[in-house]
N, C-alpha and C positions, 0 to 999 in steps of 0.2 A: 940797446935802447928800448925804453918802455914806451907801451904806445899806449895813449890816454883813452879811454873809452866813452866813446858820446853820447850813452848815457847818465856818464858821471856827475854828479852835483858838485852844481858852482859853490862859490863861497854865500855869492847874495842870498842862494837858497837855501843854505846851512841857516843863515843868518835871519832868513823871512819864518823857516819853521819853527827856530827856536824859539823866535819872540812869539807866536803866534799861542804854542803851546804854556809859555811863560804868563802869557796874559789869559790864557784861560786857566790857569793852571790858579792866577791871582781871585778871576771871578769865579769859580769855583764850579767853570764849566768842565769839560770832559776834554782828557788829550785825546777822544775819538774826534769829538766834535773840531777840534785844530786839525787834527789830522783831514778831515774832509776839503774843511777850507782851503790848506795850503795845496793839496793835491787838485783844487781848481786853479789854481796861480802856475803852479810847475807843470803843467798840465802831467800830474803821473797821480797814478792810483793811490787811493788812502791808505792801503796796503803799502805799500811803497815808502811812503811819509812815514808811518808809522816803523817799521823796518831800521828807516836810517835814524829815527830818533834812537831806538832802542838801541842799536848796533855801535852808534857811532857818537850822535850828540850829549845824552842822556850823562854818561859820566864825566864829558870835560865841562857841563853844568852844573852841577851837583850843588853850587855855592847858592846860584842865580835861582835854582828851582827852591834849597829852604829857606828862600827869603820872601820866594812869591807864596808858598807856603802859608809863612809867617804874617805876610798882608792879609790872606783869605780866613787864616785865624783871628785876627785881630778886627778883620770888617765883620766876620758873624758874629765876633764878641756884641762888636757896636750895636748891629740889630739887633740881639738879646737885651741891651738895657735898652733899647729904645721899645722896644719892647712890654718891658718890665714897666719903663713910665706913664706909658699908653694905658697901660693895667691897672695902675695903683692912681691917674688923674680917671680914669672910668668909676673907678670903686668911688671915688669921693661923689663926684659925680652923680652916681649911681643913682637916690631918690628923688631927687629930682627930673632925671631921666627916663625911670621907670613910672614916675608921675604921670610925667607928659603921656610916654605911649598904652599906661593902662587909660586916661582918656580918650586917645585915640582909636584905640581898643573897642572902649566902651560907646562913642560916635558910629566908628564902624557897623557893632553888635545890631543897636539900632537900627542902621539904616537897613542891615539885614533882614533884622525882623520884621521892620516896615516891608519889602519886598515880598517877605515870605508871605504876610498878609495880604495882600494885594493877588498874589499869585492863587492863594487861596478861596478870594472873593472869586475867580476867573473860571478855575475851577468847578466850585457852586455853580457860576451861571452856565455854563458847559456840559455839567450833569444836566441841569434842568432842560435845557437846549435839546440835548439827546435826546430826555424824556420826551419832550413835545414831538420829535421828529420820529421814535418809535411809535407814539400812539398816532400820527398821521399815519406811518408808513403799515399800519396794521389797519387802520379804517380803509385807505387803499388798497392793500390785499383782500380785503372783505367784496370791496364795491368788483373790483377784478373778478372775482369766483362767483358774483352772483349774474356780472356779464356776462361770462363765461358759460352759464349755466343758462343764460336765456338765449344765448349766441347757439347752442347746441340745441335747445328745443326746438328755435327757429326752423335751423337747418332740418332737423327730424321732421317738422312740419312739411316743411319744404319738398322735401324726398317721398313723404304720404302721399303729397297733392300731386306729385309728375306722377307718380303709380298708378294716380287716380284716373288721371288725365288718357284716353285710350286716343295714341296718336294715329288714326287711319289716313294713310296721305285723303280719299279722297271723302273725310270727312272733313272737312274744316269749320272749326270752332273758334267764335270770337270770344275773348274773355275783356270782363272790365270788372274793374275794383270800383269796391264802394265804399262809404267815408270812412267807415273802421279797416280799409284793408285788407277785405276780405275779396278774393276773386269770384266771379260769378258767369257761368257760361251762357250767353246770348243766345238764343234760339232763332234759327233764319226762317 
């Protein structure tokens, strides 16, 4: 007695690959791509699918598959003239259409150039802008270094007059400024 193995394929699934593959085979997709599919349904690998197609279904269809064949020739026929008519109502078409979009074209160029102009004007005041902000920024370096330069005589001033200054604890010296600034030692 034989004993049937459970992982054998039913009939339905002989049945769901073939068609699966038949109808791709019409759209003129891939018997990989059937293969993937059905091997989601049987739950078995596309390996697998692909295997019993070849082994097993592939020759007692022979008839079914040059006819799906025959369909997928005959639909890309159809998309060639429909094709072909698309081409040949464009060509007539055609100056009238190339009318239109060298107008549109020509609307566009403009608006461009308009842009470009304007971007231009921006530009101009933006140099000029700079320029202003350099010749500030260079009359403020000026004013800075000549601070600078009076900040440091001060000091130098400054440092002469404590030199000057003979601090004896038990002499003490009052000082007071007068209207220019100038300190002057009080005599007790």
């Amino acid at each position: 007695m034989t004993k049937l193995r459970q992982d054998a394929w039913s009939h339905e699934e002989d049945l769901l690959l073939k068609d699966t593959v038949l109808k791709h085979i019409e759209s003129g997709e891939t018997q990989l791509q059937a293969f993937d599919l059905v091997a989601k349904e049987v739950h078995r690998t596309p390996a697998a699918c692909g295997f019993r197609w070849n082994k097993e279904l592939r020759s007692r269809y022979q008839k079914e598959i040059s006819e799906a064949k025959t369909v997928r020739h005959a639909t890309l026929r159809s998309q060639r003239q429909h094709k072909t008519m698309v081409k040949t109502k464009m060509t007539k078409d055609a100056p009238k259409e190339i009318h239109t979009l060298l107008e549109r074209l020509g609307h566009y160029t403009d608006k461009q150039q308009n842009l470009i102009a304007e971007q231009d004007k921006v530009i101009e005041q933006l140099k000029s802008d700079n320029k202003k902000l350099e010749q500030t920024v260079h009359q403020l370096e000026t004013k800075l270094t000549s601070v600078e330069e009076d900040y440091h005589t001060f000091i130098s001033i400054m440092e002469r007059a404590r030199k000057m200054v003979v601090l004896d604890p038990t002499d003490q010296q009052t000082f007071t400024m007068d209207k220019n600034g100038n300190l002057q030692s009080i005599a007790k």
